[in-house]
C-alpha positions in Angstrom: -8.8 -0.8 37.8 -7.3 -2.8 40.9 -9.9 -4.6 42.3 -9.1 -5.8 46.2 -11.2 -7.8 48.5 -11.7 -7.0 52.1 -11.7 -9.5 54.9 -14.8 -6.4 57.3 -14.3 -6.4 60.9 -17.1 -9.2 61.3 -15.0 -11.9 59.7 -14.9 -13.7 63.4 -18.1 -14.5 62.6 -17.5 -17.1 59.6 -15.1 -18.7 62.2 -13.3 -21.7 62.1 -13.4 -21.5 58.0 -11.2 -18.0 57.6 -8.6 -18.9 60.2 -7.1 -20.6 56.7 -8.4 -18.6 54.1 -9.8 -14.7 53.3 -13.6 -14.1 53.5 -13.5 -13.9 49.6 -12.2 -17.9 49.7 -15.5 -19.4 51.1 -17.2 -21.3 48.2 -21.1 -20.8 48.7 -23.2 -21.7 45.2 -20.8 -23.9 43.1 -17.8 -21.0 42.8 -16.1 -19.5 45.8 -17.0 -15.7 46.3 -13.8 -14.9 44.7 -14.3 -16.5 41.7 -17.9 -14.7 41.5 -16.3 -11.4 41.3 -13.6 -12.4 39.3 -15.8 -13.7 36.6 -18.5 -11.0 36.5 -15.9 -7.9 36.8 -13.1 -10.0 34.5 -10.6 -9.3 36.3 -8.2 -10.5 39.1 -8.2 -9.8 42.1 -6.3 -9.4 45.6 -6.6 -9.6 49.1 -6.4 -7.2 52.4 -7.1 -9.9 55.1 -4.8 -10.6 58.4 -1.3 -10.4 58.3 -0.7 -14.0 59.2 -2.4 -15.0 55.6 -1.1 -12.1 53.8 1.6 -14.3 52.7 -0.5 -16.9 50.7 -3.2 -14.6 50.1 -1.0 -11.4 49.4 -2.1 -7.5 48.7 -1.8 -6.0 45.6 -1.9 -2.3 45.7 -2.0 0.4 42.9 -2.6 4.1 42.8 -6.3 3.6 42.4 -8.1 1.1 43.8 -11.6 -0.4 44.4 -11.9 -2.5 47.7 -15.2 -4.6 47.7 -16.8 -6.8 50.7 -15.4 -10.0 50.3 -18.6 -11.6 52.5 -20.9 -10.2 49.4 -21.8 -12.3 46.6 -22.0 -10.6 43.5 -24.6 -10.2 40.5 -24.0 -8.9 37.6 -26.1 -5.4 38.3 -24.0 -5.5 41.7 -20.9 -5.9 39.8 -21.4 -3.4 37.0 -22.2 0.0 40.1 -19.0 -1.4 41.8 -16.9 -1.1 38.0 -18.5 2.6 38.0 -17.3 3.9 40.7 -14.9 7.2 40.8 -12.3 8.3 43.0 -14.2 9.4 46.7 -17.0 7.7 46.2 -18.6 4.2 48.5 -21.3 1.7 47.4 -23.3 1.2 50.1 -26.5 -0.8 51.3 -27.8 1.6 54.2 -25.3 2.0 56.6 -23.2 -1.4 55.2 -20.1 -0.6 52.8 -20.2 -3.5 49.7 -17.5 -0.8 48.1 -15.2 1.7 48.0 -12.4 4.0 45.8 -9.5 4.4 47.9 -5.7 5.3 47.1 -2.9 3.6 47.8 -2.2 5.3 51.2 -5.5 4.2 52.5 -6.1 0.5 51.7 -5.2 -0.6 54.5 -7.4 1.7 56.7 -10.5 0.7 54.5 -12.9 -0.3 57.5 -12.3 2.9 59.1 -12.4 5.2 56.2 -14.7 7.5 55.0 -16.0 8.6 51.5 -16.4 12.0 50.1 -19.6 10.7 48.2 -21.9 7.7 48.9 -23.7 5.9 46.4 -26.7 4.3 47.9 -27.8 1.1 46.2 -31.0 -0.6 46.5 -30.0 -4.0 44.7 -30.7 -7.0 46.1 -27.6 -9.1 46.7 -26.5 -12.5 49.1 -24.0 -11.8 52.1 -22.5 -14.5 54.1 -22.5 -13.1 57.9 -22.3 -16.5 60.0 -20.8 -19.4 59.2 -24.2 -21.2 59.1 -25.3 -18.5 56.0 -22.8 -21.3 54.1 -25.2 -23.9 54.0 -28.5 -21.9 54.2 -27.6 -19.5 51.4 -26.3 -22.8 48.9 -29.2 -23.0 47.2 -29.8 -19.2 45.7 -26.1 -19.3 45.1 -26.0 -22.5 43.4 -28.4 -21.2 41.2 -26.9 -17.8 40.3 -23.9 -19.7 39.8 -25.6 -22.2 37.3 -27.0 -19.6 35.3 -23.7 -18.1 35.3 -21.3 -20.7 34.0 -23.6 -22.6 31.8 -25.0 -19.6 30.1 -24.8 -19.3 26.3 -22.7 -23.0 26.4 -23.3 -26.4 25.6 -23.2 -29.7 28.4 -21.3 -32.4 26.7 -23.6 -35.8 26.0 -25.4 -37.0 29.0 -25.2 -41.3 29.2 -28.4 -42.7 28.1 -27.3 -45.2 31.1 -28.4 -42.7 33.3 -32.3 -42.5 35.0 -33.4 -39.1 34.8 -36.2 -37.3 36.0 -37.2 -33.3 35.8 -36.0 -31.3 32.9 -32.7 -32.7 31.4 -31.6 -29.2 30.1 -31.1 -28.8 33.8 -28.0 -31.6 33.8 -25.0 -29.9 32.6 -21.4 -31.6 32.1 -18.1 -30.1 32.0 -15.4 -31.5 30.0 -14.5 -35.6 31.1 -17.1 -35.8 33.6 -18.5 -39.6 33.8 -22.1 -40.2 34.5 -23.0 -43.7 34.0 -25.9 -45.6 35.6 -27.2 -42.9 38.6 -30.4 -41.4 39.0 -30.7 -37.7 38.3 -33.4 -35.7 39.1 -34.0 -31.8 38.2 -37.4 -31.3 39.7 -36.2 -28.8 42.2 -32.9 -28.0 40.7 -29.8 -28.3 38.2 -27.3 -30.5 38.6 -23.4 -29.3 37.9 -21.2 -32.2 37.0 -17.5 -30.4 37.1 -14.5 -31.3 34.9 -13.4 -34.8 35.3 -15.4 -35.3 38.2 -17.1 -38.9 38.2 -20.7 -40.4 39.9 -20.5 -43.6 40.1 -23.0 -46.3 39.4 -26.3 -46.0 41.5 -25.7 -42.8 43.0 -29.3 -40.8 43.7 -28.9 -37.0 43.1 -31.8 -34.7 43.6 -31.2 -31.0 42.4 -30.0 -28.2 42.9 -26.3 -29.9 43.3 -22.6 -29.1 42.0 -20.1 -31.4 41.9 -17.0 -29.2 41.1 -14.0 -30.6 39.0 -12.3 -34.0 39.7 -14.6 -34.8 42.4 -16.2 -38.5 42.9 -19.8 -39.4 44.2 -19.2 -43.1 45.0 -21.7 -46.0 44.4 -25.0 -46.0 46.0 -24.6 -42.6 47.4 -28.1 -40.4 48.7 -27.4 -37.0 48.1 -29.9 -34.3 48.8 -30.6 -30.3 47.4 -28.7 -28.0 47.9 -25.3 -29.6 48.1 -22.0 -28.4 46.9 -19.2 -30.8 46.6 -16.0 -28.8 45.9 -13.0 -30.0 44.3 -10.6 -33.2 44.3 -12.9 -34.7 47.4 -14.8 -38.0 47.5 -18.7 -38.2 48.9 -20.6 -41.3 49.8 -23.2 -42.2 51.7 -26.8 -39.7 52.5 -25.7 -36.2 52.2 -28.5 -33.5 52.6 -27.7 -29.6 52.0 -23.5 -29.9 52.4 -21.1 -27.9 51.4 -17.2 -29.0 51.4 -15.0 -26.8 50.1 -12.6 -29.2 48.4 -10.1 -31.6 48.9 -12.0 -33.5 51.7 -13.7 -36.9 52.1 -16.5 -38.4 53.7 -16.9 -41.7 51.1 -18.8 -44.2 53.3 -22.3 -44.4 54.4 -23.5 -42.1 57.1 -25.3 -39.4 57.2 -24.8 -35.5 57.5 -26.9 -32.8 57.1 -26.8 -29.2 56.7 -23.1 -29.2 57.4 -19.9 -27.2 56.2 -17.1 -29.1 55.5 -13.9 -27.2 54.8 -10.2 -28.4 53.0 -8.1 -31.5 54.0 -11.1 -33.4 56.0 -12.1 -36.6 56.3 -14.9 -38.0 57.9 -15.0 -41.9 58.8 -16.9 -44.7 57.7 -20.6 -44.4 59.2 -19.8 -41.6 61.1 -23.3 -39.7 61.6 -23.8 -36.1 62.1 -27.6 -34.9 63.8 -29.2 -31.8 62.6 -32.4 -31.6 63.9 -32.7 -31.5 68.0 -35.5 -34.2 69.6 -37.0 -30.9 70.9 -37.3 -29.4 67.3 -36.0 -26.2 69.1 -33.8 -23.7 67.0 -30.7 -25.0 67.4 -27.5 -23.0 69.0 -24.1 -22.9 67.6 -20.4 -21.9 69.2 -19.4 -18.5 68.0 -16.1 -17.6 68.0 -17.1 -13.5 67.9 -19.0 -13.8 71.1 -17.4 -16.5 72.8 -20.4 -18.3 73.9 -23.1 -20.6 71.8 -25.9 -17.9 69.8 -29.3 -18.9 68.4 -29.0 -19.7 64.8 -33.0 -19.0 64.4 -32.4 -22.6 62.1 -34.2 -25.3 63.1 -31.8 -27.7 60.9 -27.8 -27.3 61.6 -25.3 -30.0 61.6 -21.5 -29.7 61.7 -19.0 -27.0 61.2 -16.0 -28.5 60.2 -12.6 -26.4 60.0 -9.8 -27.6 57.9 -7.8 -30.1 58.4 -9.7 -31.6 60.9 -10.7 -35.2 60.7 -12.9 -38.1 62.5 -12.7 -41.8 63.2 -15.1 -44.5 61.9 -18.5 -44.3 63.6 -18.4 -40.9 65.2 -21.2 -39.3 66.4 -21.7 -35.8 66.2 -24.6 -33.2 68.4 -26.8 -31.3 66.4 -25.0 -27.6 66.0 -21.5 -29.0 66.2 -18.2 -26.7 65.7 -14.6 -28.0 65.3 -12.1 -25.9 64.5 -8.6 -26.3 62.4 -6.7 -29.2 62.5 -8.8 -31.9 65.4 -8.4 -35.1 65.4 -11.7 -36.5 67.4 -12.5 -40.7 68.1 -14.4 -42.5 70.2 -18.3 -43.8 70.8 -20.6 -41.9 72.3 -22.1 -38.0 70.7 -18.8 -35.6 70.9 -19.3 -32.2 72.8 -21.2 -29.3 70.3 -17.9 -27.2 70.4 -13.8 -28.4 70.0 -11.4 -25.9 70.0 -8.6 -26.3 67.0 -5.9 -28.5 67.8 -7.8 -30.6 69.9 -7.1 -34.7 69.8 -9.5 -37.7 71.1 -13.6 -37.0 71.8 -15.7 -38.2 74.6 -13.3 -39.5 77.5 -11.3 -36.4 77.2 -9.4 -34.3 74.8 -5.9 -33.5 74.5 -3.9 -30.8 73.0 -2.7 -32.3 69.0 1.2 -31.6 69.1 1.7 -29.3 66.1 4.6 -31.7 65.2 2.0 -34.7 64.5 0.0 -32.3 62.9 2.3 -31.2 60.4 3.0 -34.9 59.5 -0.8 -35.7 58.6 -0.8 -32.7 56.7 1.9 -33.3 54.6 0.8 -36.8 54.2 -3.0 -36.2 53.0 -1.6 -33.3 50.7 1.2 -35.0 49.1 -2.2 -37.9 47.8 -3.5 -34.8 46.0 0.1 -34.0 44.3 0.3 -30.6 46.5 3.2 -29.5 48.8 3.1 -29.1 52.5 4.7 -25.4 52.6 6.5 -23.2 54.8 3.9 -21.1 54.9 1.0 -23.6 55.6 3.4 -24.7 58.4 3.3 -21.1 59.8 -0.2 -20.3 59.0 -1.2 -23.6 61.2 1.5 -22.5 63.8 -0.2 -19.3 64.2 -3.8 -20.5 64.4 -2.0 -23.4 67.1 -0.6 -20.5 69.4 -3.8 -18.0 68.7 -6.2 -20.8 69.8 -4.0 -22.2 72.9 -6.0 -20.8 75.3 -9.1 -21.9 73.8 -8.2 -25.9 74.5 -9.3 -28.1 77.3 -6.4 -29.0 79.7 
């Protein structure tokens, strides 16, 4: 079976992180939501997601095809009804479509279709809806994930450097990862230690945490349950209920809590990041869907930080804070709760970021990490540029 993953007319929602990627790419738990489905239907899988990414993220069609909710995350009972299904028929949760069997003819017109037969399920399953869900559903899908990868396998040796405390069957370690000297404790959580990732000595890890392959925890670091550090990225300093999709840094001290971090960030020495108001009031975030800030019903919420986008040393960031693709912000003082992409400089004014410049840093940070700057990031950025211009300050 052809197995396609749908970008559902909500995606504005998880806003700045899918102006880069599908729904499907978000990593929540230690896997993206991709890798999830791939793993539990063993298969691969495609994308139907907006014609600007189609390109990098391109549709594969066949006569028969089953198109699943890329903003669900899968189990395995989840994952077995979807294999089932038969031509007409939709998986559905009430009134919301996880599912579908369509031909080819109609992939495209999947969120307006409609099914001969609907299979209603009453399974219990994760969906990211907001961009927030990111960091509030890490921990249940950190552990899903845990169960899933390590099930049935073995960790490789854990130092007898190391200070543990909880259950060390809880520690697992891919293949090369390097553990020496840090302080590892399980009580409320595994710990994921990814292939050829490294903590360095001194580093204080409380569970549930994933640090995903050739990742670094640097010396002395705090880090706090339930964080996910995604690939090829460097974390330091106290870190409380993160997740960074991969290939971003923030490796000096300073703090950030309950915070999304996408790919190709960076985040200055003792930069700081609030995420809990004075008030203790539920916090309000920018949405991007309805154009004005909503009520996150969290009383914690840090930063939102699209790719590409990057600080200077010492910046301070407002509880509830969203930047979108590709900002450079600077300067003292807390930055405003909501900077549009493209957007260069912070508290005395911001400035549109020339997509020429921008280009430049992106090839540069990229090229460190032995990956190519491509056409088609070039005209994925350019797209977000013009499709944001009217969002800017002047």
């Amino acid at each position: 079976m052809n197995y396609i993953l749908f970008d559902s007319f909500e995606r504005n929602k998880l806003l700045p992180f899918v102006y880069t990627r599908p729904v499907a790419d978000i990593r929540v738990g230690i896997l993206t939501i991709r890798e999830k489905w791939e793993k539990l239907l063993n298969e691969k899988t495609s994308t139907l997601t907006e014609d600007y990414l189609g390109k990098k993220y391109p549709l594969v069609k066949a006569d028969e095809n089953i198109l699943i909710n890329g903003s669900v995350l899968p189990t395995q009972e989840l994952a077995s009804m979807v294999m089932k299904l038969k031509k007409g028929e939709t998986l559905a949760k009430g009134d919301f479509v996880i599912a579908m069997w369509l031909g080819s003819d109609d992939v495209e017109k999947v969120n307006d279709s409609e099914s001969i037969t609907t299979i209603q399920t009453t399974l219990e399953f994760l969906q990211v809806q907001n961009n927030w869900d990111i960091f509030s559903l890490n921990e249940q899908a950190l552990l899903a994930d845990f169960e899933l990868l390590t099930k049935n396998r073995k960790s490789q040796p854990v130092s007898k450097t190391n200070f543990i405390t909880g259950n060390p069957d809880l520690i697992f370690l891919e293949e090369g990862a390097n553990v020496e000297y840090a302080f590892l404790n399980t009580t409320n959580g595994p710990i994921y230690i990814g292939k050829y990732a490294e903590v360095m000595e001194g580093a204080k890890i409380r569970g549930p945490f994933a640090l995903c392959e050739h990742s670094v925890v640097k010396m002395d670091a705090k880090i706090y349950g339930a964080t996910t550090i995604g690939p090829h990225s460097k974390m330091g300093g106290e870190i409380n209920n993160v997740v960074v999709f991969g290939y971003s840094n923030k490796a000096h001290d300073g703090f950030m809590g309950n915070s999304v971090m996408g790919e190709w960030c960076n985040i200055g020495a003792d930069s700081n990041t609030s995420n809990l108001k004075n008030t203790y009031d539920f916090v309000r975030l920018w949405s991007y869907d309805e154009e004005s800030f909503v009520n996150t019903g969290l009383q914690f919420c840090g930063l939102m930080l699209g790719d590409h986008s990057k600080c200077g040393i010492n910046t301070m960031f407002n509880t509830g804070t969203v930047i979108g693709v590709s900002a450079n912000i600077f300067g003292a003082g807390y930055q405003r709760n909501f900077i549009p992409s493209f957007s260069w400089g912070g508290t005395r004014g911001l400035q549109t970021y020339k997509l020429n410049q921008a280009f430049k840093v992106a090839e540069a940070v990229m090229k460190r990490r032995g990956i190519t700057f491509t056409q088609t990031d070039r005209d994925i950025l350019t797209h977000i540029f013009n499709e944001t211009s009217g969002k800017r300050f002047r």
